[in-house]
C-alpha positions in Angstrom: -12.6 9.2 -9.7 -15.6 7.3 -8.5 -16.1 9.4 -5.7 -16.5 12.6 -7.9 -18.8 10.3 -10.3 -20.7 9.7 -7.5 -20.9 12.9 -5.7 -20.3 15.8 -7.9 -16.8 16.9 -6.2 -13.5 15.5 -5.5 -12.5 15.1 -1.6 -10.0 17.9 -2.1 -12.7 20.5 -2.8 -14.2 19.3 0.2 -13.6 21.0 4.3 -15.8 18.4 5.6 -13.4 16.1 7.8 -15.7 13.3 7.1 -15.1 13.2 3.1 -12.4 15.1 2.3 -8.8 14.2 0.8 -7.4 12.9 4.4 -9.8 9.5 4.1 -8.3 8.8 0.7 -4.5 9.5 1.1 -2.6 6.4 2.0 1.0 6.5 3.3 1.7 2.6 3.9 -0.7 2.5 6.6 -2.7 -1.2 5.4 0.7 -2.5 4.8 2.2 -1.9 7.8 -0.6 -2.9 9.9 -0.7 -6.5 8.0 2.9 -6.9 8.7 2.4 -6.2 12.6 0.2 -9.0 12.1 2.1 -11.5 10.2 4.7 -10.8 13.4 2.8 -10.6 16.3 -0.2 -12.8 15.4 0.8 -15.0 12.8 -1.5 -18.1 13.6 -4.4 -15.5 12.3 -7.1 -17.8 10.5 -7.8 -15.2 7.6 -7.4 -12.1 6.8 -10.3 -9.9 4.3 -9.7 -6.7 3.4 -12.9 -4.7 2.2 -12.3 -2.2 -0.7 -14.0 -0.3 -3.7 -13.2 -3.1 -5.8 -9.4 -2.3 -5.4 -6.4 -4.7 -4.5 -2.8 -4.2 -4.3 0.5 -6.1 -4.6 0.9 -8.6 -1.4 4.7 -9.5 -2.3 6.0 -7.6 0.8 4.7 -10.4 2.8 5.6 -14.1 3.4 3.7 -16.2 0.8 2.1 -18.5 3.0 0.9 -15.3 4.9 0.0 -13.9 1.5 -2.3 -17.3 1.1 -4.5 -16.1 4.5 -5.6 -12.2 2.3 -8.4 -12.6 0.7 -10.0 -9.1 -1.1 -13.7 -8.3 -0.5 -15.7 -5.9 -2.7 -17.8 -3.9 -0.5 -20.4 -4.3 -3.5 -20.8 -7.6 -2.5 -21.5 -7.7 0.8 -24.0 -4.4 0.5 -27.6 -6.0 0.5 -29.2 -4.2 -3.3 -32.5 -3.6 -1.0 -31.0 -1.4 1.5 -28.0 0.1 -0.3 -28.4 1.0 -4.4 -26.1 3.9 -4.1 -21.8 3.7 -4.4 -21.1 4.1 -0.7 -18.1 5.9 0.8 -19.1 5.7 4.1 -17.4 3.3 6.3 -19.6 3.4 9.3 -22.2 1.9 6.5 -20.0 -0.4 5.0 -19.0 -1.4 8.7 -22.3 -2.5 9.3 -22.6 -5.3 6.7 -19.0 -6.6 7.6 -20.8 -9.4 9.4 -21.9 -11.0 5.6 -18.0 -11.6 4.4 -18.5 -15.3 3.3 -16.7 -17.4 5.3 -15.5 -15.4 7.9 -15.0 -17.0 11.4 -17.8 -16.7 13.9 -15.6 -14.7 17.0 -13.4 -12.1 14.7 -11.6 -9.0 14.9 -11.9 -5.7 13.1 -9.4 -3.6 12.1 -9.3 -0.7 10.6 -5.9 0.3 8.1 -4.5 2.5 11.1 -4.6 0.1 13.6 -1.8 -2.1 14.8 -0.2 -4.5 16.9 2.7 -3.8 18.8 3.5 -6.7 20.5 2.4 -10.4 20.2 -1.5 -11.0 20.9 -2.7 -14.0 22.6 -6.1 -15.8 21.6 -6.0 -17.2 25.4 -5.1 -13.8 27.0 -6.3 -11.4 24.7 -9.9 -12.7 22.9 -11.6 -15.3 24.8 -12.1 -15.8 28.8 -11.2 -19.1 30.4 -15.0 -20.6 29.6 -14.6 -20.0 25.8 -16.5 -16.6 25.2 -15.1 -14.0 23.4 -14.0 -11.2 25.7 -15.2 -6.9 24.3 -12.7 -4.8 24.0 -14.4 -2.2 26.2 -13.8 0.0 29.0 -16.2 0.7 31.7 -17.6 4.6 31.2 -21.2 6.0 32.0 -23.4 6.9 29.5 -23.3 10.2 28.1 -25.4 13.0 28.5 -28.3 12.6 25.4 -29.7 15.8 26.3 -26.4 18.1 26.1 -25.4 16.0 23.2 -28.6 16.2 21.2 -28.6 20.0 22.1 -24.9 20.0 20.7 -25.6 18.5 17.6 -28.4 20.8 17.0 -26.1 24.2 17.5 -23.2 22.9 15.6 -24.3 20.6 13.0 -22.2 18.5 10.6 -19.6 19.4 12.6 -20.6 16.7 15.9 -20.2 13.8 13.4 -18.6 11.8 16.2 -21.3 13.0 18.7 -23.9 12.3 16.5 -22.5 9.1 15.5 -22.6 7.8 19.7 -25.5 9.7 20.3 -28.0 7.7 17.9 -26.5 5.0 19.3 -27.2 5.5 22.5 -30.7 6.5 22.2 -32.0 4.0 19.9 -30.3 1.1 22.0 -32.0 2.7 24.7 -35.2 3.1 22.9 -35.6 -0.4 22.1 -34.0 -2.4 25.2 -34.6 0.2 27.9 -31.0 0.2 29.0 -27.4 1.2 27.7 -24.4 -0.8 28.2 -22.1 1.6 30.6 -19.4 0.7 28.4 -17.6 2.4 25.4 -14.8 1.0 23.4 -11.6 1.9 22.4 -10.1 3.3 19.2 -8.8 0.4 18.0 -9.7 -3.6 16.9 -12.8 -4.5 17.6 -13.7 -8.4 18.6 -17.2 -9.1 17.0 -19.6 -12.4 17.0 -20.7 -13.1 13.5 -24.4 -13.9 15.5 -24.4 -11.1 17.1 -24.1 -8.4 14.3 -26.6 -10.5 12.5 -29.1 -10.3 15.0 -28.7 -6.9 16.0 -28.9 -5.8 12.3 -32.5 -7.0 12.3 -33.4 -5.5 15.5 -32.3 -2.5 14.7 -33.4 -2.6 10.6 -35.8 -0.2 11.5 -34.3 2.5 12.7 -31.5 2.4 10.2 -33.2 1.9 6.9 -34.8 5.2 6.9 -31.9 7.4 6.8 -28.3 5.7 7.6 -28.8 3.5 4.9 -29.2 6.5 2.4 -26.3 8.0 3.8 -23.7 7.0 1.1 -21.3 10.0 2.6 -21.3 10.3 6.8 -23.8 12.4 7.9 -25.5 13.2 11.3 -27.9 10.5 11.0 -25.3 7.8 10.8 -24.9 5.0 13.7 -21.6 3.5 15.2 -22.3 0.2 14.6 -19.8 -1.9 15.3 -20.4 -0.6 19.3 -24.0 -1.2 19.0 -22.9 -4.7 18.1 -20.8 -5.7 20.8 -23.5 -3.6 23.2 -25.6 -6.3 22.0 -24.0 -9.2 21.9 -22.9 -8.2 26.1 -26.9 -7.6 26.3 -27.6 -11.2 25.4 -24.5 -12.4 27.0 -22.5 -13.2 23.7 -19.5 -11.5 24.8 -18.4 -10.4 28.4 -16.0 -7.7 29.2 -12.5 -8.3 28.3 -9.2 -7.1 30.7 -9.9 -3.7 30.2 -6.7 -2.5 32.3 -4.9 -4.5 30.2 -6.4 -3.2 27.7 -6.0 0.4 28.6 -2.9 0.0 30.0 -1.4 -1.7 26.3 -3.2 1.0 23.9 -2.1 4.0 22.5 -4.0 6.6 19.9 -2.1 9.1 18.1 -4.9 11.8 16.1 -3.5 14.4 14.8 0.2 13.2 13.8 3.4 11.8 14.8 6.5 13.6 16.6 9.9 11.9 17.8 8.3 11.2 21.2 5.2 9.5 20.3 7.9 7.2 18.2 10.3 6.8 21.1 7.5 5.5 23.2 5.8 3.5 20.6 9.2 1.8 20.6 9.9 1.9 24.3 6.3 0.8 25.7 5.4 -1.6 22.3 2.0 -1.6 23.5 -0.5 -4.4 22.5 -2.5 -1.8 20.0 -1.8 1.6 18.6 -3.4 3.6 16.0 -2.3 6.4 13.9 -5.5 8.2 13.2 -3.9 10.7 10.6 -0.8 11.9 9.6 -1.4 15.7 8.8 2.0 17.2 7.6 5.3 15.8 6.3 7.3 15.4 9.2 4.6 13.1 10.7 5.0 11.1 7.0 8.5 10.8 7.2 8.3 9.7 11.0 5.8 7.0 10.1 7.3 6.0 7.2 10.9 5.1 9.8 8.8 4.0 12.4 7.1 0.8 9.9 10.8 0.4 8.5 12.3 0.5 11.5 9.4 -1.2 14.6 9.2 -4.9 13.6 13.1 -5.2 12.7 
């Protein structure tokens, strides 16, 4: 409802894989993934979810788990003097996720389709023997700008990813001179609080002029969350994390479930996995066994 206030359609009318009704149907995802924390990492410090001023019930977890959730209107941590529209856009409400009050200065980002499989270790998995928080990056040269610029000119709204890397890219390069030859994974993010902060301002700028307008993904939006830990590697914040390990214990599922991604999932039980989408019923069904079934 306040997306069709806001925008003149609902996300069913919509083709547009960016706003249309797969970003706002839920099928247990947020709860499942909180459990697989509340197993595998239950000394977490906190846990805030960021919504459109929504909550739901926390009774399907322990109470003194349920005592670590705090909700976070996105409103509130959306500065009025860049941002005066109602956002759905989560690469711009990503960007300000470094003013929750409170939150620790090394965290992790998730989003609701990401989960642990098996038990995650604060020694092992986030910080490196001297105390700094490891990225969860892989090593990968930098793209080609010009064949990506050129795509995103022929195809349009259609390269949102592209376009999404390829600002990136090219403004970091702009204003440092250099690219980390890094890119992440699809799944949690570790983040320094100082990091995002300072980046935000170095990069104001570029972003105020036409990512900040964008209250729907568009072309001109920025991921982020990588330039962030680009950054914070740039000024030596974080350093790069096991990414075998990492590699090795990750799995991405994007366009649904079948019995064999579940039989592995339950074989491997990989340190992350997300679930990008779940497209028809029989992926559903499959997910909906797989949380019943994966923690028991």
């Amino acid at each position: 409802e306040k997306f069709k206030k806001a925008n003149g359609f609902e996300p069913k009318q919509s083709t547009n894989i960016q706003n249309n009704q797969e970003r706002y149907e839920q099928d247990g995802e947020i709860r499942f993934s909180l459990q697989t924390v509340a197993q595998y990492f239950p000394e977490v410090n906190h846990i805030y979810i960021v919504t459109n001023d929504q909550e739901f019930d926390l009774s399907f977890l322990a109470s003194p788990f349920q005592q670590k959730i705090t909700f976070i209107n996105q409103e509130s941590i959306l500065p009025q003097e860049y941002v005066n529209s109602p956002v759905f856009n989560s690469n711009l409400i990503e960007t300000f996720i470094w003013k929750i009050p409170n939150l620790s200065e090394t965290f992790l980002y998730f989003c609701d389709d990401y989960f642990l499989g098996a038990p995650l270790s604060v020694e092992e998995h986030i910080f490196n023997e001297e105390g700094v928080p490891y990225a969860i990056v892989y090593p990968k040269i930098e793209p080609n700008l010009v064949y990506l610029k050129e795509l995103i000119r022929n195809v349009g709204d259609k390269t949102i990813y592209q376009s999404f890397f390829y600002n990136s890219y090219a403004q970091f390069l702009d204003r440092f001179g250099e690219v980390p030859s890094v890119r992440n994974l699809h799944g949690p993010t570790i983040l320094r609080k100082t990091a995002c902060r300072e980046a935000f301002y170095e990069f104001l700028p570029y972003w105020k002029e036409a990512f900040f307008k964008n209250t729907l993904r568009k072309n001109t939006d920025v991921f982020t969350l990588l330039t962030y830990v680009w950054y914070a590697m740039h000024k030596g914040y974080q350093k790069i994390g096991p990414y075998h390990s990492y590699l090795r214990q990750f799995l991405l599922f994007n366009n649904g479930l079948n019995e064999e991604n579940v039989a592995v999932l339950k074989k491997f039980r990989p340190l992350f996995f997300c679930i990008n989408n779940l497209p028809d019923k029989k992926s559903k069904q499959l997910f909906k066994e797989l949380s019943e079934s994966y923690l028991s």
